[in-house]
TIGULO-681622 format. One line per 3 residues: their letters; for each residue x, y, z of C-alpha. Coordinates in nm, 2 decimals, decimal comma, padded with zeros to 4 digits, m for minus. Layout:
BEGIN
A) X Y Z; ... $
//
This chain:
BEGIN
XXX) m03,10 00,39 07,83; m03,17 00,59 07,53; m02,94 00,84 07,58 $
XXX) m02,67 00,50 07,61; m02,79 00,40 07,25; m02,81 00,77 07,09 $
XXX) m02,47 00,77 07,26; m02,34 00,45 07,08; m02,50 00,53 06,76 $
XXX) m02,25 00,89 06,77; m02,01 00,70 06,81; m02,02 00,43 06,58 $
XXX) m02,08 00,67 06,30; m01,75 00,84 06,42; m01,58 00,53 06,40 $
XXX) m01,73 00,47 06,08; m01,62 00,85 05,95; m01,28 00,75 06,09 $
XXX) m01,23 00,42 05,93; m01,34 00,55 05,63; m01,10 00,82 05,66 $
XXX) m00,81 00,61 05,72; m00,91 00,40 05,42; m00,90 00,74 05,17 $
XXX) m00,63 00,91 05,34; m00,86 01,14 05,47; m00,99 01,36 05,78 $
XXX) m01,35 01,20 05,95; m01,48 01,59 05,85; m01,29 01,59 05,48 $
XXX) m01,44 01,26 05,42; m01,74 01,38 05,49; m01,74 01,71 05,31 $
XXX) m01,65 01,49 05,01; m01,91 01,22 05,05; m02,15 01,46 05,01 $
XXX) m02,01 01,65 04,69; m02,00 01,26 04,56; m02,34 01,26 04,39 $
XXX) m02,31 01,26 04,02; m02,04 01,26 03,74; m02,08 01,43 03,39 $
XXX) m01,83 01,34 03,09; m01,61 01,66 03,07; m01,36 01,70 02,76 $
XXX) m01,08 01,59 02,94; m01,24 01,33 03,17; m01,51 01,31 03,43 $
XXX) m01,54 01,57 03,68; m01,80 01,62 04,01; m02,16 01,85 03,92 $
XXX) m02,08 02,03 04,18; m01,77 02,20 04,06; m01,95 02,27 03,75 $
XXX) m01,86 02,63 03,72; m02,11 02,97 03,55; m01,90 02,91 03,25 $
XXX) m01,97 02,54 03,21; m02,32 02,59 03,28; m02,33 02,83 02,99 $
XXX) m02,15 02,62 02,74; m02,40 02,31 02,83; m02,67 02,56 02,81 $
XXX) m02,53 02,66 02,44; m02,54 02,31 02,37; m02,87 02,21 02,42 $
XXX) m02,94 02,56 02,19; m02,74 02,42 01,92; m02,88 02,08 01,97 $
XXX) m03,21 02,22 01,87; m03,10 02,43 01,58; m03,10 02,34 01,19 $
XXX) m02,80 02,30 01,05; m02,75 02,66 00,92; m02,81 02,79 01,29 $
XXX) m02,61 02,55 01,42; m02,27 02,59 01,18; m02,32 02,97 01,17 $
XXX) m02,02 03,15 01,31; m01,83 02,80 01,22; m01,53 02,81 00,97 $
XXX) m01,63 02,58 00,68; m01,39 02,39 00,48; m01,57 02,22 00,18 $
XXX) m01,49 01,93 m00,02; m01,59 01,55 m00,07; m01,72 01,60 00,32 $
XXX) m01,73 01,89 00,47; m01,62 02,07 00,78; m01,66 02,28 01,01 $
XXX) m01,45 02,42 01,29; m01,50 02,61 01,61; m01,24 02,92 01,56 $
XXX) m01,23 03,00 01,95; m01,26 02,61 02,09; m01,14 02,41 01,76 $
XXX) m01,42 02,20 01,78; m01,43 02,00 01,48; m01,78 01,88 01,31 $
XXX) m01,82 01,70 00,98; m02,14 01,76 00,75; m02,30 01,43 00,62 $
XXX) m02,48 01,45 00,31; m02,77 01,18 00,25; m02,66 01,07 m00,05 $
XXX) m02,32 01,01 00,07; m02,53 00,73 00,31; m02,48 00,37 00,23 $
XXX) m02,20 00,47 m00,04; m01,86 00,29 00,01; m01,53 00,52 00,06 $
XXX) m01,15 00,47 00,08; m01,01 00,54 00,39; m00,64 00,59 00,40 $
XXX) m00,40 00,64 00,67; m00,04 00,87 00,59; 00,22 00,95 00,81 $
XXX) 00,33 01,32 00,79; 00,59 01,32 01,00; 00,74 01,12 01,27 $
XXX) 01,02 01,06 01,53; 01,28 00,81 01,37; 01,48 00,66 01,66 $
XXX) 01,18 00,63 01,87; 01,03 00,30 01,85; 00,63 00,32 01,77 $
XXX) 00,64 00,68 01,61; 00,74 00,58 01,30; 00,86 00,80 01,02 $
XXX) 00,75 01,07 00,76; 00,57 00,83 00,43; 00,50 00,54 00,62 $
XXX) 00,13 00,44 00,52; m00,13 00,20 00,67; m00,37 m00,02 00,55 $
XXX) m00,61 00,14 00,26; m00,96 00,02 00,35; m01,31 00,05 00,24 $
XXX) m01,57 00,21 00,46; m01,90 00,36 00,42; m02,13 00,60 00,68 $
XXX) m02,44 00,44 00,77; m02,76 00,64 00,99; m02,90 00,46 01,25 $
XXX) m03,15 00,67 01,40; m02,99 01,02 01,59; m02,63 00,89 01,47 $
XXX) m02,37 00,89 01,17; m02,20 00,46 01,19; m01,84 00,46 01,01 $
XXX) m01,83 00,10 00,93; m01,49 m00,06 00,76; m01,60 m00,30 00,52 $
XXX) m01,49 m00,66 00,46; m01,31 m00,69 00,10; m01,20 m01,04 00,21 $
XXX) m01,44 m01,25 00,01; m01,62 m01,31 m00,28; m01,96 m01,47 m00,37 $
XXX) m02,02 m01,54 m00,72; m02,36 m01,33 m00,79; m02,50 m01,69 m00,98 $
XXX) m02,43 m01,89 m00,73; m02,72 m01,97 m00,45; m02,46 m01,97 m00,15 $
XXX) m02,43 m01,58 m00,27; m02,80 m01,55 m00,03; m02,56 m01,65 00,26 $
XXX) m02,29 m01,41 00,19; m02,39 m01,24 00,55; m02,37 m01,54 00,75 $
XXX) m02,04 m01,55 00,97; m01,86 m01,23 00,81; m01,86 m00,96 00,98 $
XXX) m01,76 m00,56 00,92; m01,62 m00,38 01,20; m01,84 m00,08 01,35 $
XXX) m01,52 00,18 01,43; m01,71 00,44 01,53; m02,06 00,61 01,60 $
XXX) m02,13 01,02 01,64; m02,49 01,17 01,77; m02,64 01,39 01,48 $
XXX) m02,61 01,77 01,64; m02,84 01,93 01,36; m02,99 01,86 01,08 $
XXX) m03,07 02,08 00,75; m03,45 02,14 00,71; m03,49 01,96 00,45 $
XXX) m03,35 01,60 00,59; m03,10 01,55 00,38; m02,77 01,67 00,55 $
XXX) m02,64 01,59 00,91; m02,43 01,72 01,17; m02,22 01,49 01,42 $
XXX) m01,93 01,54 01,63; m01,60 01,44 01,55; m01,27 01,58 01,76 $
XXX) m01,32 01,24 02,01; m01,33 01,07 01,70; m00,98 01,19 01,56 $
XXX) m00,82 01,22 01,86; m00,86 00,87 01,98; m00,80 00,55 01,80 $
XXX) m01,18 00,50 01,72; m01,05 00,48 01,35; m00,74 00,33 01,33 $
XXX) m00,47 00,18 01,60; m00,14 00,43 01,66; 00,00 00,29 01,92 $
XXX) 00,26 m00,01 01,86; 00,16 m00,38 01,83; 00,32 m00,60 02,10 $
XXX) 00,62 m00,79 01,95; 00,70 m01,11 02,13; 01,04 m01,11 01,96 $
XXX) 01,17 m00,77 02,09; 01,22 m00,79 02,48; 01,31 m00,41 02,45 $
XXX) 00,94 m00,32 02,31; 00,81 m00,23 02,63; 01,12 m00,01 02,75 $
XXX) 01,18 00,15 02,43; 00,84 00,25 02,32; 00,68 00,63 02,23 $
XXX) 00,52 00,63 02,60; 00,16 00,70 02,64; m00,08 00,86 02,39 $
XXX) m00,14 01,22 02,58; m00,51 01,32 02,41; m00,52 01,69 02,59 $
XXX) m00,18 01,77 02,39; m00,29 01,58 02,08; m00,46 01,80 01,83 $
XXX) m00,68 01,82 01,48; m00,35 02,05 01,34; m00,49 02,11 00,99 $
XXX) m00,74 02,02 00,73; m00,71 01,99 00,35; m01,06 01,99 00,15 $
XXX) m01,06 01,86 m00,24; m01,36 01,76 m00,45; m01,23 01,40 m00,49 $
XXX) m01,06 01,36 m00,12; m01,07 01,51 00,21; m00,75 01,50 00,46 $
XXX) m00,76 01,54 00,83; m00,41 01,61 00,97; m00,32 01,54 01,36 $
XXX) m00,08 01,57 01,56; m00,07 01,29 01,81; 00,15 01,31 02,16 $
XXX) 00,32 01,06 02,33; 00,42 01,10 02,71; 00,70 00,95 02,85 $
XXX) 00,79 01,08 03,17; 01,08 00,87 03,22; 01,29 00,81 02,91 $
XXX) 01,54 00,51 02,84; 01,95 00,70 02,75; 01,88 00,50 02,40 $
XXX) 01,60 00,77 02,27; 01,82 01,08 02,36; 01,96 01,03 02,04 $
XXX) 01,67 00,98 01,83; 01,51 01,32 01,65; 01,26 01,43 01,92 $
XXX) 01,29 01,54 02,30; 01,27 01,21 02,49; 01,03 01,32 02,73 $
XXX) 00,70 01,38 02,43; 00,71 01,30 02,07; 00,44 01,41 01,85 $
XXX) 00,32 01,19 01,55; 00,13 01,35 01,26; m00,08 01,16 01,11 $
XXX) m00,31 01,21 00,80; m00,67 01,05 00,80; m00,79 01,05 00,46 $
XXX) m01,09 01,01 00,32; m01,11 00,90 m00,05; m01,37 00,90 m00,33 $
XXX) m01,44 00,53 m00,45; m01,29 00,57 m00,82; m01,61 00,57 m01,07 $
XXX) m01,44 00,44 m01,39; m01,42 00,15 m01,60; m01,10 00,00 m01,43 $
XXX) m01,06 m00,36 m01,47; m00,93 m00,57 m01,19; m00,64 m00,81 m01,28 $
XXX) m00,65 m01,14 m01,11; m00,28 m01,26 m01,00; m00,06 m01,55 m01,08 $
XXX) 00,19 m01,72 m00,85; 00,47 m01,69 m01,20; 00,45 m01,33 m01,17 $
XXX) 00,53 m01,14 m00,84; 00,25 m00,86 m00,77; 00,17 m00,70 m00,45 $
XXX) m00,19 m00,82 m00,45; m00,57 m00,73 m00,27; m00,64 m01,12 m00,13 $
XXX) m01,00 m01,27 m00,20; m01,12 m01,56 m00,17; m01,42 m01,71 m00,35 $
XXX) m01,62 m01,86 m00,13; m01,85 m02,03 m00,43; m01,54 m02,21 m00,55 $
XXX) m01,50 m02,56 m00,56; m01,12 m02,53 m00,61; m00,86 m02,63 m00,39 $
XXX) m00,70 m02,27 m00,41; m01,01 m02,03 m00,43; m00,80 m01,70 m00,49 $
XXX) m00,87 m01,43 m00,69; m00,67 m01,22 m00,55; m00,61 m00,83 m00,74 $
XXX) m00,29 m00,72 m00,88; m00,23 m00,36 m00,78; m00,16 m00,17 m01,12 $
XXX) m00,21 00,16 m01,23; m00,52 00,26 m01,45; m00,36 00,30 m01,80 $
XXX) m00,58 00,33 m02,10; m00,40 00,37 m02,47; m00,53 00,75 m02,60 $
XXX) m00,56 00,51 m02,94; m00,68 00,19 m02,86; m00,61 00,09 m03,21 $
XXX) m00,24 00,18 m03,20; 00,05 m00,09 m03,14; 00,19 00,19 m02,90 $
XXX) m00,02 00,46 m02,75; 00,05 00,73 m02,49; m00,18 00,69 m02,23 $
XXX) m00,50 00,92 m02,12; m00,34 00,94 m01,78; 00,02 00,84 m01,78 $
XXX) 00,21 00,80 m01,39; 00,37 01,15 m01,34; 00,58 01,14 m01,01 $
XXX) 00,74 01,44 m00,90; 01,07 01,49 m00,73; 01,04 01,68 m00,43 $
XXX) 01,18 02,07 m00,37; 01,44 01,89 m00,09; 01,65 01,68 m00,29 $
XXX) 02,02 01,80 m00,35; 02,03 01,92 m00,72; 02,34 01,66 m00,79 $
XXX) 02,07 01,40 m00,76; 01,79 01,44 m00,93; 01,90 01,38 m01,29 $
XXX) 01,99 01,03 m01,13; 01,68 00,98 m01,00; 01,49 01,16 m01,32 $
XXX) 01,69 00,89 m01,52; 01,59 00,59 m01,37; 01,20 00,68 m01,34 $
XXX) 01,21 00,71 m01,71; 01,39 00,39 m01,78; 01,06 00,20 m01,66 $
XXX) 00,92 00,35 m01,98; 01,12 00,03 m02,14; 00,89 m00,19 m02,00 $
XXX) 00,54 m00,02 m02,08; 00,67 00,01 m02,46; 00,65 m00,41 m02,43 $
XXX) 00,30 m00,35 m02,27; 00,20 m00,09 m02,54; 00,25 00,24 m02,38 $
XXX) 00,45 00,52 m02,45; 00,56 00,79 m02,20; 00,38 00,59 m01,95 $
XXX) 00,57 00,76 m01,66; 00,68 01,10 m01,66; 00,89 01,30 m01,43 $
XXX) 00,88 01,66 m01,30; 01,07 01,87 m01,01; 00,83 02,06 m00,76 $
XXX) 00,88 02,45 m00,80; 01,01 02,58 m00,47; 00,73 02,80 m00,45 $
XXX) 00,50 02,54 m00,55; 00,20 02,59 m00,39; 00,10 02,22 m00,30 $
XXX) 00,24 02,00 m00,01; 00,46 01,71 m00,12; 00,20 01,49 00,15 $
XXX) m00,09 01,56 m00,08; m00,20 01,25 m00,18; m00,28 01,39 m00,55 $
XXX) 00,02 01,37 m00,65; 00,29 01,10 m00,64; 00,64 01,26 m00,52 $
XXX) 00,97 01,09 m00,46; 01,07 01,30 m00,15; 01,41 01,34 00,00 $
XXX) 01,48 01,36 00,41; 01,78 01,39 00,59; 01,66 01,22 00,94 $
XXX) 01,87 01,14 01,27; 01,89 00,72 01,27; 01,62 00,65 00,96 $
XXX) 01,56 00,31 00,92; 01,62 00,27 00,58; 01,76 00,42 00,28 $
XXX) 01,51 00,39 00,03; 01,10 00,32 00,07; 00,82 00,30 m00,22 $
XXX) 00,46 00,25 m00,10; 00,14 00,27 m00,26; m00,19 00,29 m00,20 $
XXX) m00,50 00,11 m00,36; m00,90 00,04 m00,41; m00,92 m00,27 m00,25 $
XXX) m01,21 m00,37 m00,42; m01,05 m00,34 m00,75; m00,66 m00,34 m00,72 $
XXX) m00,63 00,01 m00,88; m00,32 00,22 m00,73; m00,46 00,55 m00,70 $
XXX) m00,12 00,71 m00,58; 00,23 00,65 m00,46; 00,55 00,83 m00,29 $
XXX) 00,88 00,68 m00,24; 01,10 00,84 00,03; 01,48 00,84 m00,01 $
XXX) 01,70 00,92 00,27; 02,09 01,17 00,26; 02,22 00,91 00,49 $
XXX) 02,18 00,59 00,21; 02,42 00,82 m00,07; 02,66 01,00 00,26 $
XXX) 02,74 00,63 00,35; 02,71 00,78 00,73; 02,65 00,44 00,95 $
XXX) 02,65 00,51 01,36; 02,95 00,33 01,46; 02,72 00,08 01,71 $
XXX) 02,48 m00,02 01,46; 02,70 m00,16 01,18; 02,70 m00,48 01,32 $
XXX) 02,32 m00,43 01,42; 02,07 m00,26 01,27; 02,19 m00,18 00,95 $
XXX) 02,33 m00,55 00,91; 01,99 m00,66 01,01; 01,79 m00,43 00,74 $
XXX) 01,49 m00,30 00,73; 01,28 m00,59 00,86; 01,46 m00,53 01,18 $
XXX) 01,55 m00,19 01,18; 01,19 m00,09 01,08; 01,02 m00,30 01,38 $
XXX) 01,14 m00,07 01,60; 00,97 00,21 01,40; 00,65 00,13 01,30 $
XXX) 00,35 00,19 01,43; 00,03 00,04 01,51; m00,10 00,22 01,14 $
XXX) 00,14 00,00 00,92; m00,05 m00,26 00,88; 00,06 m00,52 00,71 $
XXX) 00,39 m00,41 00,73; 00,58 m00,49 00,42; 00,93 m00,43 00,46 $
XXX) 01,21 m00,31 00,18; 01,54 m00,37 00,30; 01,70 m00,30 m00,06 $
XXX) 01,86 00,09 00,08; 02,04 m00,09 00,35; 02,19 m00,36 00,17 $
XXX) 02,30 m00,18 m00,13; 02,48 00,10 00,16; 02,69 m00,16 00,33 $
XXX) 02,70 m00,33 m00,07; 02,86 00,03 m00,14; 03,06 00,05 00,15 $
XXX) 03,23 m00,28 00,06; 03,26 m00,16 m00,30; 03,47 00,17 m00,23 $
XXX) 03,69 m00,01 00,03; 03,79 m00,25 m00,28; 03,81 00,03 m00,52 $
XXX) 04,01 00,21 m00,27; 04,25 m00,12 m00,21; 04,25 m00,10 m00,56 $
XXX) 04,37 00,22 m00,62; 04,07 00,34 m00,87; 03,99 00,71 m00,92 $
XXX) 03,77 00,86 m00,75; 03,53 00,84 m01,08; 03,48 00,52 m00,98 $
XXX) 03,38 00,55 m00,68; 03,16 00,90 m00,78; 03,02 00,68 m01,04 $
XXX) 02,93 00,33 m00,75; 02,75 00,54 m00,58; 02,53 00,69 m00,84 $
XXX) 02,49 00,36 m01,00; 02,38 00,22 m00,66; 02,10 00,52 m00,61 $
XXX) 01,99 00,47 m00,97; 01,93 00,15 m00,93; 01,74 00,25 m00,57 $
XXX) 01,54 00,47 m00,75; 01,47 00,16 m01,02; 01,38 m00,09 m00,71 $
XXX) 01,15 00,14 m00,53; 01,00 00,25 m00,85; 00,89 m00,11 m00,91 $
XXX) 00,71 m00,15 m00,58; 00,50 00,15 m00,68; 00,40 00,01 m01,00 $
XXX) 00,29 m00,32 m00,82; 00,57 m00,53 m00,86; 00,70 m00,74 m00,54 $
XXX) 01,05 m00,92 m00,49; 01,23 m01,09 m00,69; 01,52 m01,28 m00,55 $
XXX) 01,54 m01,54 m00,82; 01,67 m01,30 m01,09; 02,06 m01,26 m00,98 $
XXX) 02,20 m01,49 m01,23; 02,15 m01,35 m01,62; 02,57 m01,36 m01,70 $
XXX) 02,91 m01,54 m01,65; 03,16 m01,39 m01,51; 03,34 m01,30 m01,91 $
XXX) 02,98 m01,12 m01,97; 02,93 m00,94 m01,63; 03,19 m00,66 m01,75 $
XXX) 03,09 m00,66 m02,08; 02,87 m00,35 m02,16; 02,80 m00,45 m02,51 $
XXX) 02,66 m00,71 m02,36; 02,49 m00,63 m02,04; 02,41 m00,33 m02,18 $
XXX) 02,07 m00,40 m02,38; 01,95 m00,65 m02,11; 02,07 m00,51 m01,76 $
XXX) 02,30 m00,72 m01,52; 02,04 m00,94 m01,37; 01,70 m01,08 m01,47 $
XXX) 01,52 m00,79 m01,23; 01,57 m00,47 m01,04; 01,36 m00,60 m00,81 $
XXX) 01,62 m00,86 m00,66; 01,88 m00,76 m00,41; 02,23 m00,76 m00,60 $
XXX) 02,55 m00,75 m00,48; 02,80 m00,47 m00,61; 02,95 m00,60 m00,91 $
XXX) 03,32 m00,54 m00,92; 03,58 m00,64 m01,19; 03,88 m00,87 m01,09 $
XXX) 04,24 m00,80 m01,10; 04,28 m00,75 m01,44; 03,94 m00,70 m01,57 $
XXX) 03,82 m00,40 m01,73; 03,50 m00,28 m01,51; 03,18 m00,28 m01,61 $
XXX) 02,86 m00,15 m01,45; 02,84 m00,16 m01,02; 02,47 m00,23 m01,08 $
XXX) 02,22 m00,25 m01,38; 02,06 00,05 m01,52; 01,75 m00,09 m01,69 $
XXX) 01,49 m00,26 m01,60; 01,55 m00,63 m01,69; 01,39 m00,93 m01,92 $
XXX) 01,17 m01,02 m01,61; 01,07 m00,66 m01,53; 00,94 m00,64 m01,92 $
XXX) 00,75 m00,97 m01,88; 00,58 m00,87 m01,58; 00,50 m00,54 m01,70 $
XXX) 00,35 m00,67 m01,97; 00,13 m00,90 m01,75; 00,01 m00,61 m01,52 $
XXX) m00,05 m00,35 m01,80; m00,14 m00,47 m02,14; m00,48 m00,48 m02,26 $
XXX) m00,39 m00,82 m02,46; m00,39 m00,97 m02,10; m00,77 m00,93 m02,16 $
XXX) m00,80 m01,24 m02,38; m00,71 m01,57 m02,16; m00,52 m01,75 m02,45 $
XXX) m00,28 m01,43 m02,49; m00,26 m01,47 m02,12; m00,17 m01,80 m02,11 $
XXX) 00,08 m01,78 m02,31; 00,27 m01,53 m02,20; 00,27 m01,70 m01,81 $
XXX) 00,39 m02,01 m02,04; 00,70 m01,81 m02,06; 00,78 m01,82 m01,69 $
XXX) 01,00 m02,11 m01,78; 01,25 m01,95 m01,92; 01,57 m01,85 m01,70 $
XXX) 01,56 m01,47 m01,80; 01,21 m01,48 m01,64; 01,28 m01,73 m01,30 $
XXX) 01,10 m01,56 m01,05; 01,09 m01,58 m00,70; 00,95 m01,38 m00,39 $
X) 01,11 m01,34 m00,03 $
//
């Protein structure tokens, strides 16, 4: 009877093995082999993998590990390559490790972090184009025991300081906790730490890259960059500076089985590599003042809301504007201590850049209102300059020639959000907006949609906010219309030489604007009748329209009528008003402020956004 039940137990646990096999796919004796290497997982680099295959070499490297792990700092970093600057780093040369040295004093202190696109794939949905920029954001490092916290803060609200609702100013607001490192050493004196941070820049621990879901595009899903590949995605560079320090990496994206639409876009359809910069910014230490907005006046603004307020509209929302100070505070017109130098990148055709030189320094119209002279200058980048036009110290107005772009022209800046202060800005112009080259399938789709289309299908998950331009694609098919009339017409080809410079300088005026803070203006069209429009003596002191920052229409002559300008080449009576409000120190004192918004009345100065 025994041997019956030793009998039955063998061969349920057969059965068992069998079933079991059946259920993986495997043999009763494979299962079993791999049951028993089935003990225990470790985190690998690339995943989990089984103890038991841990091989001499892995043992070593855990082994070296726990060495460093009880190091100081200088044992630990030694044989590291160090890059120094606001933070420091250092960088395995054999595995490319990555580890970032935090200071103590650098705890509990609030940074910029700012997010720049370096390159990307235009045609491919999600992986966006070179100058796009994300959200600027304050964050600060924070130790919590054995780790390094990088916390974004909120910038939302305000809490007036004299006010006793300012004790509650924690209650139901949160930050966000993005990330958290182990400290790997520390220097013997406590006050700088070693963590970990390759996971941390490979992932999206501090900001999203892949695309946001857009219920309005049924193609999003189809069309998209594939799936973020993090054993092909790599830290590709780092640039140290006393003020900033810029991580640059390259980001993959899989897609093993590409749609026919990307095969014409400017990567390989199968993997498309993103390069992103991660920037991490010194909060400004000066005496900048903010400037609260004003619904007259369009600015591109930091929103706050006072939560101590009793008003209706609690806003004191920030103005983004440059930090100008007179070099002679006592002077009518000053040059400034800093003025706004941009420079125009080594790429740009050399039949374009007195255009574009031209129209930068017409803003200088404007500051003159506001008190400034010289207030932006222009320079050309050396071709053996030895700086990157992607360094954030310094504001270029670059010039691509990209497969599909999604716009012509495109002026970003970026900001302290707890102050408003633009601390730099590029704007990125495209060949296609002056060749007039339009893919025959598109002219009825994406570039008669604009930019708020086109660019949905190229921006990432790091655009934030996404503030669209559409200006370079309407003034190319605005153009495009033009020379077919002109050409009807029988003009010279002066004229049309001279539409399409006229139509680039007033690009360069638009995107110029953004940079300086300035929003939309779609109010500003009508300034002249149609016996002024073509009268330079007349349009000539003022500009066509009330704004550059509207979207005009190409302005051509009737039959018989002598032509004026295609488009204005000054900045107009608005764009002097609103200057004036962003930049002049009078704007200090509330009555000089007042009335100059009492102004807004009159039709020179209509404004109104999109």
């Amino acid at each position: 009877m025994k041997n019956i039940k030793n009998s039955t137990a063998i061969l349920a646990g057969i059965l068992a093995l069998g079933i079991s096999g059946a259920i993986t796919g495997l043999s009763p004796a494979a299962f079993a082999d791999q049951k028993n290497n089935m003990i225990t997982y470790q985190d690998g680099d690339d995943g989990k993998k089984p103890e038991a295959e841990t091989t001499d070499k892995e043992s070593a490297d855990k082994k070296d590990k726990k060495d460093k792990k009880d190091k100081t700092l200088a044992e630990f970093v030694k044989g590291l390559d160090k890059s120094e600057g606001l933070f420091t780093f250092y960088r395995d040369p054999k595995k490319g490790d990555l580890f970032m040295e935090i200071s103590a004093d650098q705890l509990d202190e609030e940074f910029i972090y700012f997010i720049y696109l370096h390159n990307g794939v235009t045609g491919v949905p999600g992986l966006g184009f070179r100058g796009l920029t994300g959200n600027n954001q304050v964050f600060s490092l924070k130790k919590h025991f054995n780790r390094i916290e990088f916390i974004e803060e909120n910038t939302n609200f305000f809490y007036d300081p004299d006010s006793p609702l300012s004790r509650s100013a924690a209650a139901n607001v949160s930050s966000a906790l993005l990330a958290t490192a182990e400290i790997k050493a520390t220097s013997k004196d406590k006050k700088r730490f070693i963590i970990p941070v390759s996971k941390l820049f490979l992932s999206e621990a501090l900001t999203r890259l892949t695309p946001k879901p857009d219920p309005a595009n049924k193609k999003a899903g189809k069309f998209g960059p594939g799936k973020l590949n993090k054993a092909k995605s790599k830290i590709a560079k780092i640039n140290n500076y006393p003020e900033n320090s810029d991580v640059i990496v390259d980001y993959v994206f899989d897609d093993p089985k590409p749609v026919p639409d990307k095969t014409n876009a400017g990567g390989i359809p199968r993997s498309g590599t993103m390069s992103v910069q991660h920037s991490f910014i010194q909060m400004p230490k000066n005496d900048f003042k903010p400037r609260l907005d004003d619904p007259r006046v369009g600015y591109f603004t930091n929103r706050v809301t006072d939560m101590t307020s009793y008003s209706a509209t609690p806003y004191r929302d920030l103005i983004d504007r440059w930090p100008l100070v007179k070099k002679d505070p006592s002077a009518k017109i000053s040059e400034p201590v800093k003025p706004i130098v941009f420079w125009i990148e080594n790429t740009t055709p050399y039949e374009y850049r007195d255009t574009i030189r031209d129209a930068s320094l017409a803003w200088n119209i404007a500051f003159e209102k506001a008190g400034f002279k010289n207030a932006v200058q222009v320079k050309i980048q050396p071709d053996d300059a030895d700086w990157d036009a992607g360094d954030i110290r310094y504001n270029v107005m670059r010039w691509t020639a990209s497969p599909r772009p999604p716009f012509g022209g495109y002026g970003p800046n970026f900001t302290n959000p707890r102050t408003g202060e633009v601390l730099g800005a590029d704007i990125m112009l495209e060949q296609v907006f002056v060749t007039n080259r339009i893919a025959l399938g598109s002219i009825f789709e994406t570039s008669g949609l604009g930019l708020p289309s086109a660019e949905s299908e190229s921006l990432t998950g790091i655009s934030g906010e996404q503030l669209s331009c559409s200006l370079g694609h309407q003034l190319q098919i605005s153009s495009l219309f033009g020379r077919a009339v002109l050409g009807a017409k029988s003009a010279p080809d002066l004229d049309k030489d001279e539409l399409i410079k006229q139509s680039l300088y007033y690009l360069t005026l638009h995107e110029i604007g953004h940079t300086l803070g300035l929003n939309h203006n779609m109010k500003a069209s009508q300034l002249h009748d149609f016996k002024d429009i073509h009268n330079k003596a007349i349009t000539g002191p003022v500009g066509l329209a009330g704004s550059v920052m509207d979207y005009p229409a190409v302005n051509i002559a009737r039959k018989g009528q002598k032509q004026g300008d295609f488009y204005t080449t000054r900045p107009g009576p608005y764009d002097i008003w609103a200057i004036e409000f962003g930049y002049s120190a009078e704007m200090e004192d509330e009555n000089a402020r007042n009335a100059l918004l009492a102004r807004s009345t009159e039709p020179a100065l209509t404004f109104g956004n999109d």
